[in-house]
N, CA, C and O atoms as a DFTB+ gen file, in Angstrom:
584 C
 N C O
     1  1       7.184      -0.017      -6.655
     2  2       6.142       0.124      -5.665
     3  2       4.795      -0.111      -6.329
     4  3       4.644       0.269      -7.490
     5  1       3.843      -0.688      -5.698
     6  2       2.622      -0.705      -5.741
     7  2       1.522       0.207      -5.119
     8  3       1.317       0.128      -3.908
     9  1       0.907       0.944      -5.781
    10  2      -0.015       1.801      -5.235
    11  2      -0.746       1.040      -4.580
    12  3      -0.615      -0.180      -4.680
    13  1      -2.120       1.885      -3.375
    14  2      -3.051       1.302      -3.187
    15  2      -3.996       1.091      -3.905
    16  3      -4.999       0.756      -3.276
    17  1      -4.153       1.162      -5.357
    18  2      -5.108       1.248      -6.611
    19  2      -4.431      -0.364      -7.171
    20  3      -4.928      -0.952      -8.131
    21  1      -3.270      -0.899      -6.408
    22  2      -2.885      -1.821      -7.456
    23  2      -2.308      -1.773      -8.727
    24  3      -2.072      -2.765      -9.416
    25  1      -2.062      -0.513      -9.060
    26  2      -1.476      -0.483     -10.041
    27  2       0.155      -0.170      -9.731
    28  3       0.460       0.500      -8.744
    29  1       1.084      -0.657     -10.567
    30  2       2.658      -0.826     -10.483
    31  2       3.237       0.592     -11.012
    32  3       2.979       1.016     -12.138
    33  1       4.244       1.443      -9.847
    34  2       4.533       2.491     -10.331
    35  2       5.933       2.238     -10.812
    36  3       6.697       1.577     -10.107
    37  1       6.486       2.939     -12.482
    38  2       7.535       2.871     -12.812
    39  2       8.688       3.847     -12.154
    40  3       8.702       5.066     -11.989
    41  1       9.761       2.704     -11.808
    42  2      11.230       3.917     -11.013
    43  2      11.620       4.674     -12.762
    44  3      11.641       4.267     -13.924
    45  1      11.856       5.858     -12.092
    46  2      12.659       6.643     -13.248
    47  2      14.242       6.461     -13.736
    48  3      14.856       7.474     -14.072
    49  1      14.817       5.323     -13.768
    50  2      15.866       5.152     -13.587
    51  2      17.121       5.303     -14.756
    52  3      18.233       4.798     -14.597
    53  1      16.592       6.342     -16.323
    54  2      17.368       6.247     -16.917
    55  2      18.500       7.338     -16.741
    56  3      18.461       8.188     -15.851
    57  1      19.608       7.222     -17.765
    58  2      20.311       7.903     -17.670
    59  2      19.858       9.408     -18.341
    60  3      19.928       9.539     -19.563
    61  1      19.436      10.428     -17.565
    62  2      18.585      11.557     -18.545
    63  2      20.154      12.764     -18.553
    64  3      20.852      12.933     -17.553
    65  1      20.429      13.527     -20.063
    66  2      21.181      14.468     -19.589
    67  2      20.603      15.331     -18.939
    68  3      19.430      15.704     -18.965
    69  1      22.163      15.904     -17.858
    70  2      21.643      16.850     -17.299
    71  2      20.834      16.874     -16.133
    72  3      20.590      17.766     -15.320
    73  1      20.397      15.438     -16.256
    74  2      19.490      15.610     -14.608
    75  2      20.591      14.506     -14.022
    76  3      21.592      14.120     -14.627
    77  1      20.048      13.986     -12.350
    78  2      20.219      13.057     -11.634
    79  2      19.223      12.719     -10.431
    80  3      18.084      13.181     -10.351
    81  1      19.719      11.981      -9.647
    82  2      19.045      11.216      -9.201
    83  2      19.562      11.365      -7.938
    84  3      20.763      11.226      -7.706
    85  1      18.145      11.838      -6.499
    86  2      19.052      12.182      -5.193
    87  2      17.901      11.157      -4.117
    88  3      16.685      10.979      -4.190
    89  1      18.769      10.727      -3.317
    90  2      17.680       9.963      -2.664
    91  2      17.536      10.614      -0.915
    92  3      18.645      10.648      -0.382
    93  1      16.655      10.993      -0.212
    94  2      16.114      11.675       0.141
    95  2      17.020      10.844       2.080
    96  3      17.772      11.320       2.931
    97  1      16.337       9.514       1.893
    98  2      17.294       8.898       3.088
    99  2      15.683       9.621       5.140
   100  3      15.725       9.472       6.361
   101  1      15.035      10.063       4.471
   102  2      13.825      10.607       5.888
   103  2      12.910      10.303       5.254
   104  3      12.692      10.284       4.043
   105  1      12.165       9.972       6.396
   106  2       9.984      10.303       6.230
   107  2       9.881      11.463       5.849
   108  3      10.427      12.479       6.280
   109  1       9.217      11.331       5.077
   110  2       8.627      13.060       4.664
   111  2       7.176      13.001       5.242
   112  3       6.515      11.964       5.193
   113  1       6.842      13.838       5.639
   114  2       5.786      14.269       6.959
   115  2       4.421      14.785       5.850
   116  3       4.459      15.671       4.996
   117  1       3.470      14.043       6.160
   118  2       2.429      14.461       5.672
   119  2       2.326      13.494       3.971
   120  3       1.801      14.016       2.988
   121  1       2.762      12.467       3.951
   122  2       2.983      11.411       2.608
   123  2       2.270      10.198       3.333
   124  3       2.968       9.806       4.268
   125  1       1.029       9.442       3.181
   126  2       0.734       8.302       3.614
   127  2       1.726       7.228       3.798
   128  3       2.628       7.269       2.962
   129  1       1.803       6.312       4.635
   130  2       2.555       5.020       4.198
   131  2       3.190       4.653       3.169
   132  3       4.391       4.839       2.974
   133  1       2.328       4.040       2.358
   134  2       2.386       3.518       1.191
   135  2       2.620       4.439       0.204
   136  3       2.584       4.033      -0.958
   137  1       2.929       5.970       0.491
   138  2       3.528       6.710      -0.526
   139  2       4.723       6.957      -0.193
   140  3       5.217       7.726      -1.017
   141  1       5.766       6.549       0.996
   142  2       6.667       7.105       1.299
   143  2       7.751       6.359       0.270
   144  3       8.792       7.017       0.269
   145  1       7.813       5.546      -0.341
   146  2       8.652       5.066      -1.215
   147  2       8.884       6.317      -2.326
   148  3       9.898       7.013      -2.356
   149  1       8.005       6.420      -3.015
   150  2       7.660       7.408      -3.521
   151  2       8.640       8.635      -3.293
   152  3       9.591       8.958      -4.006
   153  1       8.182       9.250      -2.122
   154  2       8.914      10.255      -1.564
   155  2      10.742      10.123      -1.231
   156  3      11.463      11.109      -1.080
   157  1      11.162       8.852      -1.179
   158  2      12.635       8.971      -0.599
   159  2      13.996       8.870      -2.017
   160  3      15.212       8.720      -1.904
   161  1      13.313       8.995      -3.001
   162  2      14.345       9.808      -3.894
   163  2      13.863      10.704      -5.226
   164  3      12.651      10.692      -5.442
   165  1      14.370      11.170      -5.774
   166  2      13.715      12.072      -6.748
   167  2      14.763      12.559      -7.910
   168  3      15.954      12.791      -7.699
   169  1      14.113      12.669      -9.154
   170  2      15.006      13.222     -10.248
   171  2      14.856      14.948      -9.832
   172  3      13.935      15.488      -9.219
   173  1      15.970      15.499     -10.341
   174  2      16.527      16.697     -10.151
   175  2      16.786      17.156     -11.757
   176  3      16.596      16.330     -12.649
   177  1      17.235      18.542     -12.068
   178  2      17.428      19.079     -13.326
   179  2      18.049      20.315     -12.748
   180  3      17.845      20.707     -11.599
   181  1      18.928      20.981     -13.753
   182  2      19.775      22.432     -13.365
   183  2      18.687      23.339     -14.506
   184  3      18.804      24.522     -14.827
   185  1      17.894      22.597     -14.851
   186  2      17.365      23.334     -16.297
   187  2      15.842      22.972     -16.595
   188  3      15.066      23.898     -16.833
   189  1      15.356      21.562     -16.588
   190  2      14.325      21.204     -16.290
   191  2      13.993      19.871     -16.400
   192  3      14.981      19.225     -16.051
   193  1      13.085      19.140     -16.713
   194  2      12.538      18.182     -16.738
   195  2      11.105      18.035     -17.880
   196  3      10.289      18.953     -17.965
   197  1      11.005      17.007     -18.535
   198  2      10.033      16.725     -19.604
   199  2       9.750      15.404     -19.340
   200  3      10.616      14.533     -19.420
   201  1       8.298      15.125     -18.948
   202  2       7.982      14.035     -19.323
   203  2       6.807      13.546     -20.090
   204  3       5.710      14.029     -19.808
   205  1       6.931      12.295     -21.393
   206  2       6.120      12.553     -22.345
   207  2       4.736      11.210     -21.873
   208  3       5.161      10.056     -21.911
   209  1       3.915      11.299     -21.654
   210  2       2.711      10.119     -21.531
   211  2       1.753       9.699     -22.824
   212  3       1.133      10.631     -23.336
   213  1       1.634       8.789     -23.216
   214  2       0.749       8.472     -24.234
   215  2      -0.620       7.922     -23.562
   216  3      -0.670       6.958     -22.798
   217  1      -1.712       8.700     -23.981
   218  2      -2.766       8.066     -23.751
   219  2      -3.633       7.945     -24.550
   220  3      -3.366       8.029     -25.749
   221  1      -4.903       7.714     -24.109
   222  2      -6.375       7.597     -24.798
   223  2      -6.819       9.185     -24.742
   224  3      -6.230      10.097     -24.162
   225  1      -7.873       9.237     -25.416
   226  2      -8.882      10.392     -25.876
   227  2      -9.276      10.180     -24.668
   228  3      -9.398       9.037     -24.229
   229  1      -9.633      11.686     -23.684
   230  2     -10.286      11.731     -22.545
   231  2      -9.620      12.508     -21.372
   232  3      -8.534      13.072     -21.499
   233  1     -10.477      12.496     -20.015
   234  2     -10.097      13.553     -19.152
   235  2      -9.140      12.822     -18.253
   236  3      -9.408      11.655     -17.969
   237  1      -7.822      13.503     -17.675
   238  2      -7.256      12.918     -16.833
   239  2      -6.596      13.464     -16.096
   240  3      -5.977      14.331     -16.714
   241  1      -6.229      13.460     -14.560
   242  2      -5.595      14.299     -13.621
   243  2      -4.013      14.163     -13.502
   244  3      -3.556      13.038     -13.300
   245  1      -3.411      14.926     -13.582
   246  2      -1.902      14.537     -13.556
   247  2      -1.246      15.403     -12.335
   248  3      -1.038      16.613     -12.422
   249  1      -1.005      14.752     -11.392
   250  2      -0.113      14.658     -10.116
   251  2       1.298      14.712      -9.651
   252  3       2.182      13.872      -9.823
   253  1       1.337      15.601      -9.168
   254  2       2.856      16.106      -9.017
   255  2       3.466      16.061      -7.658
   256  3       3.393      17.133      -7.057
   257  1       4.146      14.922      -6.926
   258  2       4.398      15.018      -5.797
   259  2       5.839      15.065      -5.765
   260  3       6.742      14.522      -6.403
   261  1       5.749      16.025      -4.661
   262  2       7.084      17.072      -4.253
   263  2       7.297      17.433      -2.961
   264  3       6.408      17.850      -2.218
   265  1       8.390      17.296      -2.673
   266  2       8.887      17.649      -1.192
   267  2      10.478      18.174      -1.567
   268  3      11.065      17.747      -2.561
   269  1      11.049      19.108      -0.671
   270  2      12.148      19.665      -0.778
   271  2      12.787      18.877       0.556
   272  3      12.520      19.198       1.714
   273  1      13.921      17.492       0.068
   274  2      14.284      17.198       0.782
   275  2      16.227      17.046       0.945
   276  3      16.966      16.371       1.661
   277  1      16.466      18.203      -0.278
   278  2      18.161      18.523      -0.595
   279  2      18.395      20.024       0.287
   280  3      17.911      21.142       0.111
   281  1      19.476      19.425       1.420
   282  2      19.661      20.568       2.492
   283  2      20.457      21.933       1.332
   284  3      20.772      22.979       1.899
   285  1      20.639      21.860       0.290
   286  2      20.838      23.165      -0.454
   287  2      19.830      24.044      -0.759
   288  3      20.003      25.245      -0.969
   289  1      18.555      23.344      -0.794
   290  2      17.398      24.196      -1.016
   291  2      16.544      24.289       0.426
   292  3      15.506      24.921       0.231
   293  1      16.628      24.011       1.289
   294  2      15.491      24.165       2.096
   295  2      15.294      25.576       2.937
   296  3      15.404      25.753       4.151
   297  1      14.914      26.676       1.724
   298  2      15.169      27.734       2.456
   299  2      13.866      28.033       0.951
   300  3      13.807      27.550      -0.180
   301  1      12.936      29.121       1.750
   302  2      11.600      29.454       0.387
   303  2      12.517      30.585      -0.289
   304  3      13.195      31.519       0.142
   305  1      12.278      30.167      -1.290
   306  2      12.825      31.255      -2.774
   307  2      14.172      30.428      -3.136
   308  3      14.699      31.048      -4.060
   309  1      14.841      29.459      -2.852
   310  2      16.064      29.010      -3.293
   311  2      15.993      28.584      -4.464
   312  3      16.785      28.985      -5.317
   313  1      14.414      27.109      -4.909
   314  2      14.690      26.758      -6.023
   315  2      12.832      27.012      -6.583
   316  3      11.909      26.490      -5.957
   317  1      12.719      27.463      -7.225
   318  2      11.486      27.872      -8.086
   319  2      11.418      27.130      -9.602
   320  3      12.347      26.858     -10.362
   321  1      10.067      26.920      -9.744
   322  2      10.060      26.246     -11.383
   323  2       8.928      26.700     -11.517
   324  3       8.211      27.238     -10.673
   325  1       8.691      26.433     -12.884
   326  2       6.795      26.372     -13.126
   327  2       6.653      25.370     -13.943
   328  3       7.573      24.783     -14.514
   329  1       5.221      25.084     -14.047
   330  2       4.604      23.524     -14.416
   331  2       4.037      23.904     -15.654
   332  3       3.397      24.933     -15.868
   333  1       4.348      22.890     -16.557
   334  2       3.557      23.091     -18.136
   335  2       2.767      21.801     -18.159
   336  3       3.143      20.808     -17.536
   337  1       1.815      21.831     -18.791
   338  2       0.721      20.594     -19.304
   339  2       0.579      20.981     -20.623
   340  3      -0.263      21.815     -20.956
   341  1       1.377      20.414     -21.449
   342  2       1.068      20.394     -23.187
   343  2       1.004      21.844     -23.081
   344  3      -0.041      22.474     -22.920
   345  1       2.667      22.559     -23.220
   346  2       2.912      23.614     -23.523
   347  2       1.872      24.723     -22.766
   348  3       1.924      25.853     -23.253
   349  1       1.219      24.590     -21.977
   350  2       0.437      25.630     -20.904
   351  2       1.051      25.763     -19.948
   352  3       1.456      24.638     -19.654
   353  1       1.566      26.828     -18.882
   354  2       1.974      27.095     -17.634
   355  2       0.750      26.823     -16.826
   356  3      -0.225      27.575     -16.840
   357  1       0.809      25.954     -16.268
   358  2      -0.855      25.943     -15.226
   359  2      -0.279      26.080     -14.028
   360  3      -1.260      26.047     -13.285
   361  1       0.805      26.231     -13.242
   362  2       1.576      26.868     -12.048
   363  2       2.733      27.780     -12.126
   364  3       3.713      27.036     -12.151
   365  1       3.025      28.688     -12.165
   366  2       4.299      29.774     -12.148
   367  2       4.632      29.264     -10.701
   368  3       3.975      28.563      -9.931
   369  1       6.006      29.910     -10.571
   370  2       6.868      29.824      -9.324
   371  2       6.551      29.056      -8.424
   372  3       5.812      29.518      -7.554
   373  1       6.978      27.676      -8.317
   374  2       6.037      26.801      -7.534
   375  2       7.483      26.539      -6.728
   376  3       8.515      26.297      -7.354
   377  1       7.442      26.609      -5.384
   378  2       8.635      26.880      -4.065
   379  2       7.982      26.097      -3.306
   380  3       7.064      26.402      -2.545
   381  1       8.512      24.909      -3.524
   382  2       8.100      23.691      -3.219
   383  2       8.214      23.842      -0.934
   384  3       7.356      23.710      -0.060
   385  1       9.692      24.154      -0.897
   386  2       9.982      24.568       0.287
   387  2       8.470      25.404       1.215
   388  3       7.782      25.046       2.171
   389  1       8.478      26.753       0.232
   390  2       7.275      27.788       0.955
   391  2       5.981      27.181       1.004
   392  3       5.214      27.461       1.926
   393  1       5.630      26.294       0.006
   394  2       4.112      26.027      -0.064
   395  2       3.896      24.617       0.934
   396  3       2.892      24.321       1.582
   397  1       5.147      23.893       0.825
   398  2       5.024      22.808       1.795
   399  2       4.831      23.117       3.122
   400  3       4.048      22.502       3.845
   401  1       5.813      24.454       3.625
   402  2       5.979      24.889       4.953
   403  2       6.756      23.791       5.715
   404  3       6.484      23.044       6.655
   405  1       8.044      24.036       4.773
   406  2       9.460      23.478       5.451
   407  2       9.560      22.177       4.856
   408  3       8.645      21.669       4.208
   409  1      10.642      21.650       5.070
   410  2      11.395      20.652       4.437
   411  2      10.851      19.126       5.421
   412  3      10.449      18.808       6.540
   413  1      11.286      18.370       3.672
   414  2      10.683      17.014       4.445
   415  2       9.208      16.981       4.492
   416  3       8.737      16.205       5.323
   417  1       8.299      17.732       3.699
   418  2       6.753      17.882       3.923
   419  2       6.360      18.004       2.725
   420  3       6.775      18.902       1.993
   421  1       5.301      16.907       2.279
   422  2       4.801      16.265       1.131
   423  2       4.376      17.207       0.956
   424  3       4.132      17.930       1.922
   425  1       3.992      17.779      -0.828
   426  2       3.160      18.801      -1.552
   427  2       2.757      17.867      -2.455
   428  3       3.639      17.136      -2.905
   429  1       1.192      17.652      -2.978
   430  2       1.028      17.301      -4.004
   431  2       0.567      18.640      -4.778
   432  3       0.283      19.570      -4.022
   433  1       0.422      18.940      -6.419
   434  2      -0.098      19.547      -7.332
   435  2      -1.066      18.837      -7.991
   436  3      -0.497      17.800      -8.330
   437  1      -2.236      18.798      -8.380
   438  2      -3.036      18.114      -9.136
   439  2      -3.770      19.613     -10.229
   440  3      -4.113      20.773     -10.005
   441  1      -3.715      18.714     -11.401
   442  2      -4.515      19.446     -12.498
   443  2      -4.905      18.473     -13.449
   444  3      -4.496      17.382     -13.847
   445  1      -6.168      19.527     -13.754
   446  2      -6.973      18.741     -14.801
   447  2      -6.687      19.025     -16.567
   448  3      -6.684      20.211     -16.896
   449  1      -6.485      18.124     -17.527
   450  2      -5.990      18.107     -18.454
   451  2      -6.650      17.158     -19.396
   452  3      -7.429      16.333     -18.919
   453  1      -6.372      17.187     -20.988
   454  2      -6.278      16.184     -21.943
   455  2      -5.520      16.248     -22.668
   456  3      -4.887      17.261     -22.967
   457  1      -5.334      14.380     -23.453
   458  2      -4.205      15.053     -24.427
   459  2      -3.866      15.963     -25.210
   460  3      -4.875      16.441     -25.729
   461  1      -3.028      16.398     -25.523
   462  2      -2.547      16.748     -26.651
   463  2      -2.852      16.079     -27.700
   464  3      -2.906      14.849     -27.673
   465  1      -3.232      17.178     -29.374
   466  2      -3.763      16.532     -30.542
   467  2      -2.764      15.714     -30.972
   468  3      -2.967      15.417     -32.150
   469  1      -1.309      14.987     -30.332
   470  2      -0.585      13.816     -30.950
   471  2      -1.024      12.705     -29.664
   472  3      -0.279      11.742     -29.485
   473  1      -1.755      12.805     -29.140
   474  2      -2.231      11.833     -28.032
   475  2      -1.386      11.546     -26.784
   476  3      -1.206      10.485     -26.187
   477  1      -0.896      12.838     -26.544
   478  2      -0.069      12.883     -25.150
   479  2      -0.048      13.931     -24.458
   480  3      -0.134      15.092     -24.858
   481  1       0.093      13.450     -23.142
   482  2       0.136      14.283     -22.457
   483  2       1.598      14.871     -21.764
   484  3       1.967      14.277     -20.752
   485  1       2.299      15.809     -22.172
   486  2       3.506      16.532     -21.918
   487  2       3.817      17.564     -20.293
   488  3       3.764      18.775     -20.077
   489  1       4.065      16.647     -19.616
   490  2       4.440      17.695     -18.166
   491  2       6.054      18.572     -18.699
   492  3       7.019      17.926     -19.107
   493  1       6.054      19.330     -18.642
   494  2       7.768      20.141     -18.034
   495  2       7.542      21.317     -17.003
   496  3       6.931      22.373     -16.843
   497  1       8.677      20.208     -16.245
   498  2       8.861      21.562     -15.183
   499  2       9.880      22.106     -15.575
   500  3      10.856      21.548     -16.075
   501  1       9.691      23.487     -15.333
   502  2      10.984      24.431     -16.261
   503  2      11.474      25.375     -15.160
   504  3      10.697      25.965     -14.409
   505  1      13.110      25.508     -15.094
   506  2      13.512      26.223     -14.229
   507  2      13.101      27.716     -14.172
   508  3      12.907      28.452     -15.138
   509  1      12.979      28.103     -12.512
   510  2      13.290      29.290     -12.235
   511  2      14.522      29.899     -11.578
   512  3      15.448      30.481     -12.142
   513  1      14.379      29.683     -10.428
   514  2      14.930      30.637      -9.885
   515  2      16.382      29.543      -9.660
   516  3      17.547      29.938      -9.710
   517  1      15.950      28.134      -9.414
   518  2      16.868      26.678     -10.009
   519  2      16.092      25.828      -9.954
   520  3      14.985      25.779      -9.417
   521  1      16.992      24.693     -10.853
   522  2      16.244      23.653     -11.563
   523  2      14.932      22.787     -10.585
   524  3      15.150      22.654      -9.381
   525  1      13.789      22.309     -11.095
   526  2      13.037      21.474     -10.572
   527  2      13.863      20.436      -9.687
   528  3      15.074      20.310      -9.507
   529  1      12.651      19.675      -9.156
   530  2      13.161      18.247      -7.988
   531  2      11.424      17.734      -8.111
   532  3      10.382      18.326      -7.827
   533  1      11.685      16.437      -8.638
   534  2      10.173      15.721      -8.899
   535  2      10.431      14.068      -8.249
   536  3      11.214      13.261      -8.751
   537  1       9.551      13.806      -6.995
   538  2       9.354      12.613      -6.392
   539  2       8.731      11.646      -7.098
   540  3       9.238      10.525      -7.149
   541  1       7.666      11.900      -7.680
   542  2       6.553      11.382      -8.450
   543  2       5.948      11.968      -9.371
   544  3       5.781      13.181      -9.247
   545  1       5.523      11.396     -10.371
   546  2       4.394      11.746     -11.432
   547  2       3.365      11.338     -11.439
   548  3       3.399      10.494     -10.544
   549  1       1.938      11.341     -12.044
   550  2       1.009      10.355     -11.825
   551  2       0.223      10.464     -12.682
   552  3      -0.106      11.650     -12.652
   553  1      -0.403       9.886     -13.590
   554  2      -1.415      10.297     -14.738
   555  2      -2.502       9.378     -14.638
   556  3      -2.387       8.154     -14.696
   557  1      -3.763      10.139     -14.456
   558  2      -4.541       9.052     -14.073
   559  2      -5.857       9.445     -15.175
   560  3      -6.103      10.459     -15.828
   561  1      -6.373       8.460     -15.066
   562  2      -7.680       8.944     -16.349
   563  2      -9.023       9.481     -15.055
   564  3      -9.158       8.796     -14.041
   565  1      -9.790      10.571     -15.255
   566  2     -10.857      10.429     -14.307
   567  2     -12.255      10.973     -15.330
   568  3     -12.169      11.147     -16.545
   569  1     -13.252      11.135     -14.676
   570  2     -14.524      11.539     -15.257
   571  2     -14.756      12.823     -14.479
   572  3     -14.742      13.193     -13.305
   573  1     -15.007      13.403     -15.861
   574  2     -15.210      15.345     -15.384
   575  2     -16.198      15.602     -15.524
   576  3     -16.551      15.636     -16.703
   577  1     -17.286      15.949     -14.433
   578  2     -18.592      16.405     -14.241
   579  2     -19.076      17.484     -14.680
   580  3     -18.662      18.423     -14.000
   581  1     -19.941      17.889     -15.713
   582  2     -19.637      18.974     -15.998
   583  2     -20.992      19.799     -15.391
   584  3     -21.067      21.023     -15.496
């Protein structure tokens, strides 16, 4: 897929242990157009998820879009995680289901971050209550006003 920024988003398509790959098959309600690609499948984990970004020196927002669209979870409190940015929790118990307000309904997360002193930036979502479900990632460079 192509964003509306023009820039080319990568499918996650390797073989990761331990996770897989569920494809969603509905509109998810409240996802623009041009993000619904995006939204209709997603990596899963019983345990969690790590993903590593290399960048430049500087400020950048990293984006987390999520919808609970596996009829095993669509109930609030079923599957819980929390969000790390270079080993920081910057969200506890994030119930993708409760905060969306029901299934099939886009959540984004956005936070502000920099690399890490090896020049990356490290998301894991780490299980709670069960494993994460991640539609999208997004790492974008922006300018922080101070």
């Amino acid at each position: 897929m192509t964003g509306a920024d023009g820039i080319e988003w990568e499918a996650d398509t390797g073989n990761i242990f331990n996770t897989g790959r569920f494809k969603a098959g509905v509109r998810i309600e409240g996802a623009p157009d041009d993000m619904q690609p995006i939204y209709q499948s997603e990596r899963w984990a019983n345990a969690g998820l790590r993903y590593r970004f290399p960048v430049e020196p500087g400020d950048y927002e990293v984006i987390l879009y999520l919808a609970e669209s596996n009829k095993e979870f669509m109930e609030a409190g079923k599957r819980t995680f929390d969000v790390a940015i270079n080993n920081e929790v910057v969200k506890a118990a994030v119930d993708v289901f409760a905060q969306a307000e029901g299934a099939n309904k886009a959540l984004e997360l956005r936070f502000l971050t920099k690399p890490d002193p090896a020049g990356d930036i490290v998301v894991d979502l780490r299980k709670g209550v069960a494993g994460p479900a991640l539609k999208g990632v997004e790492v974008r460079a922006v300018e922080v006003v101070e």
